[in-house]
N, C-alpha and C positions, 0 to 999 in steps of 0.2 A: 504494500500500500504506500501509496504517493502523500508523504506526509507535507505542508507546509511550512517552511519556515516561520520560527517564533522566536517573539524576544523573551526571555529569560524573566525578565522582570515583571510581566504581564500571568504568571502563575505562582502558585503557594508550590515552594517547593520546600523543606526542612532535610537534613541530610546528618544521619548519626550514626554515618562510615567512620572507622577508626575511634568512638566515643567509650569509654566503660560506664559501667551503671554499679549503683551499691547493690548486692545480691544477685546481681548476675539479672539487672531486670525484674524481679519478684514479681509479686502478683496476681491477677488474672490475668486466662487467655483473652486472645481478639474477642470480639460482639458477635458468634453466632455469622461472621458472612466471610470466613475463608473457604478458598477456593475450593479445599476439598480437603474434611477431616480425615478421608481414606490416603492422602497422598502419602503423609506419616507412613501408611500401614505400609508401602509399598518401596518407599525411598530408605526407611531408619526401621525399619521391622516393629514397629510399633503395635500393640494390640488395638486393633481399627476400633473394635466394641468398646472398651475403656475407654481409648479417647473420644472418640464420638459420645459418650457417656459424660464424661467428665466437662466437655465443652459444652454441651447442652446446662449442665449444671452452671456453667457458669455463666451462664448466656442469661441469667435470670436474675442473677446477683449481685449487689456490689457497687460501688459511688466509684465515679473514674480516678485512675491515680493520677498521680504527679506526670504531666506530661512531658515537660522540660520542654513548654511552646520557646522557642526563636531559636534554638540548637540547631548547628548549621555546621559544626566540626571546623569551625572557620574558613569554611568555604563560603564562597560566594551563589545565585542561584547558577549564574551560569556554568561557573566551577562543577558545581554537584552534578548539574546536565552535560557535563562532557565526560568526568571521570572513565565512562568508556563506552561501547556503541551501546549498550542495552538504557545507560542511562540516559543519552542523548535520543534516543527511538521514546523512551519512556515520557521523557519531557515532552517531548515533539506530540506525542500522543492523549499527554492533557491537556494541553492547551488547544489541541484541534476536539479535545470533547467539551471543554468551557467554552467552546467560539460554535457551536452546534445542539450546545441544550439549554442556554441563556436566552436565547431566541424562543427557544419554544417556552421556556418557563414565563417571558415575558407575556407569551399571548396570550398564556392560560392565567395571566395575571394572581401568578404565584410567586414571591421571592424566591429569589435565585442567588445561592453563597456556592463560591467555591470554594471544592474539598481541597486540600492541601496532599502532596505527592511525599511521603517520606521514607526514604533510602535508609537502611542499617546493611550491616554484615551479619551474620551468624547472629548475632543477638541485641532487639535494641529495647526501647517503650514507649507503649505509647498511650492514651489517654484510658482504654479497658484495659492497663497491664503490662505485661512482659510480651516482648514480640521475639519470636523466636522462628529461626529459618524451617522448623522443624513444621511449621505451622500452613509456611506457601503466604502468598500474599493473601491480605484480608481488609478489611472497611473496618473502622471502628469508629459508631456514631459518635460517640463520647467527644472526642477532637473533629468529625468531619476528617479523617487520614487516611488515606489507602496507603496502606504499607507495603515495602516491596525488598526482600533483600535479590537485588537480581543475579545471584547464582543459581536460582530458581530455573531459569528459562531455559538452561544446561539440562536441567534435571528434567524440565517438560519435552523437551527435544527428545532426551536421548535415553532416559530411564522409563519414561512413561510414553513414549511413541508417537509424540505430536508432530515430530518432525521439524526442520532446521527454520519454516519458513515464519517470514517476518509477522504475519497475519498472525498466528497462532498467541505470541507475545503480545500482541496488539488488544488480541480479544481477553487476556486476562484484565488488563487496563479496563477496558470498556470494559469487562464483569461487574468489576469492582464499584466504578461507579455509577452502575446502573442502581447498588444499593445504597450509594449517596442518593440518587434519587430517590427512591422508596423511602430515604431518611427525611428526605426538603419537604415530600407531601404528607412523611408521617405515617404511612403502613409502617412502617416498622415495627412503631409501638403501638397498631394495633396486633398486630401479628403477635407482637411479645404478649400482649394481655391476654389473647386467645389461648397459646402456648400457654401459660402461667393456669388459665381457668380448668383445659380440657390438656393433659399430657400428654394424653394417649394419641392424640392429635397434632402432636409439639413436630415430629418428623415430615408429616405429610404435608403440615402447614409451612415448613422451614422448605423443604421440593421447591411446593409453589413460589415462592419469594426466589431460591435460588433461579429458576425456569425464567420468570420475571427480566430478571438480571441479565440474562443471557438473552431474552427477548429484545431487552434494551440497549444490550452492547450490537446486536446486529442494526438496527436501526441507527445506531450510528452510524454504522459503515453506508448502510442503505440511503441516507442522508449527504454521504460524501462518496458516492457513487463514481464518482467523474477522476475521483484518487486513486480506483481499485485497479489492481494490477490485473495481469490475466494468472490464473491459476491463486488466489488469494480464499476463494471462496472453497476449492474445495482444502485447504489448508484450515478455513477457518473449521470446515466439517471436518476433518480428521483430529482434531484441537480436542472439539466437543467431544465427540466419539469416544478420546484416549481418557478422560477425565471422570464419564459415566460413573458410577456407582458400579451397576451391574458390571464393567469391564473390571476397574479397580479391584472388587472384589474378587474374581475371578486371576485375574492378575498376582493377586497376592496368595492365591492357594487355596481359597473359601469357598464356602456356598455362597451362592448369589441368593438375598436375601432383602426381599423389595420393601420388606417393613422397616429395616435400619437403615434406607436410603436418605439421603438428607439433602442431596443433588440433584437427584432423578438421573434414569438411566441414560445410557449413550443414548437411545432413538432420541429420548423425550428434550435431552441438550441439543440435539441436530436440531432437531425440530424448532426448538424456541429461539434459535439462533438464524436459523434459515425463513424463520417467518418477519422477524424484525428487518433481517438485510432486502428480501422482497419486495416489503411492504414500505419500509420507510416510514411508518405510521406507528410513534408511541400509544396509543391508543389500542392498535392490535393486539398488545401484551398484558391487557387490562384481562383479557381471559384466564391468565392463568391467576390473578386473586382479585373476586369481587368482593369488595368489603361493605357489611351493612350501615 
């Protein structure tokens, strides 16, 4: 994808490369919107069940920590945006989803804040907690932060089978903030009340908000259509695909197991990803949560 030049200054960006933290980080995990609780299971042999267990638990709980807002590792924004190509593709990539949903939030006569883009290594924090690479990028209402340690993209390429191409890295970005959106109008925390009310329900309802997302991140592409490369879209499909629940799990040696899914399957990500790049119409993606 044919990203557009940007200037540096024009986006939230924070960078906590090279920073230590007291305790290693402590705290809670991200807010319930990383990328994939199974990716743990599959990259660091993690027990998928426990943690998907654990972060649900904490998905419910807790006053944001200490987030260390203007931490910048004495980098500058543009500094932080070059340190190297993932981080300079990653910039590039918010500022073309701030200059493509500011527009629409405008005409839906909704305010519109931009999230802020925050780079660590292996371990940083951020307004839910301890951020940890183990974790995969994540949103965390608490600060409005999509987090990103980018040796992640390594990991989605070549451990989990998304392949090299630029699209794939793109559509984690758009993931991410498609649950800043969900955060500006506020599903979030109905979803969280719903979740809190009905448990049993806490999985199927966290799917749909993931689906959502993926909804959202294609309509951005679908929106900037006239940038897409040729062979982007089925990169963006193979992304989906490799990240599924059902594949992940399978992947890691398990039974595919459609009640601890918290993603939804490889189809049901194609799908919600291929319906948004299509249509170009956030409105499409309202199907997968109507809220009363």
């Amino acid at each position: 994808m044919r990203l557009n030049p940007f200037n540096p200054n024009d986006i939230r960006v924070e960078d906590q490369r090279g920073m230590r933290f007291p305790g290693g980080g402590g705290g809670k995990v991200g807010c319930g919107t990383l990328v994939i609780a199974l990716i743990a299971a599959v990259i660091f042999g993690v027990d998928p069940g426990q943690m998907i267990g654990g972060l649900q638990q904490v998905e419910q709980q807790g006053a944001p920590a200490d987030t260390g807002a203007g931490d910048t590792g004495g980098r500058t924004a543009a500094e932080s945006c070059s340190v190297n190509q993932y981080s300079q593709e990653s910039c590039a990539a918010l500022a073309s989803l701030d200059r493509t949903w500011q527009p629409v939030f405008q005409k839906a006569g909704i305010a519109f804040e931009q999230p802020k883009l925050v780079f660590y290594s292996r371990a940083g924090r951020s307004g839910c907690g301890a951020a940890q690479s183990a974790m995969g990028p994540f949103y965390c209402p608490a600060d409005e932060g999509i987090y990103l340690d980018t040796s992640f993209y390594d990991e989605l390429a070549n451990r989990l089978g998304a392949g090299p191409g630029d699209f794939a890295r793109l559509y984690v970005i758009a993931h991410e903030y498609g649950h800043h959106i969900q955060h500006l109008v506020g599903l979030d925390q109905q979803v969280r009340s719903l979740q809190q009310r009905d448990r049993s329900a806490a999985n199927s309802l966290q799917v749909r908000m993931e689906l959502q997302a993926d909804c959202y991140a294609g309509v951005w592409a679908g929106l900037n259509r006239d940038q897409i490369d040729a062979g982007d879209f089925e990169e963006g499909m193979k992304a989906a695909a490799a990240i599924g629940d059902d594949t992940l799990q399978q992947n890691a040696g398990r039974q595919v197991n459609p009640e601890s899914f918290t993603h939804g399957s490889s189809s049901q990500r194609m799908d919600a990803l291929r319906l948004g790049m299509q249509s170009g119409d956030e409105s499409q993606c309202d199907r997968y949560f109507q809220m009363s």
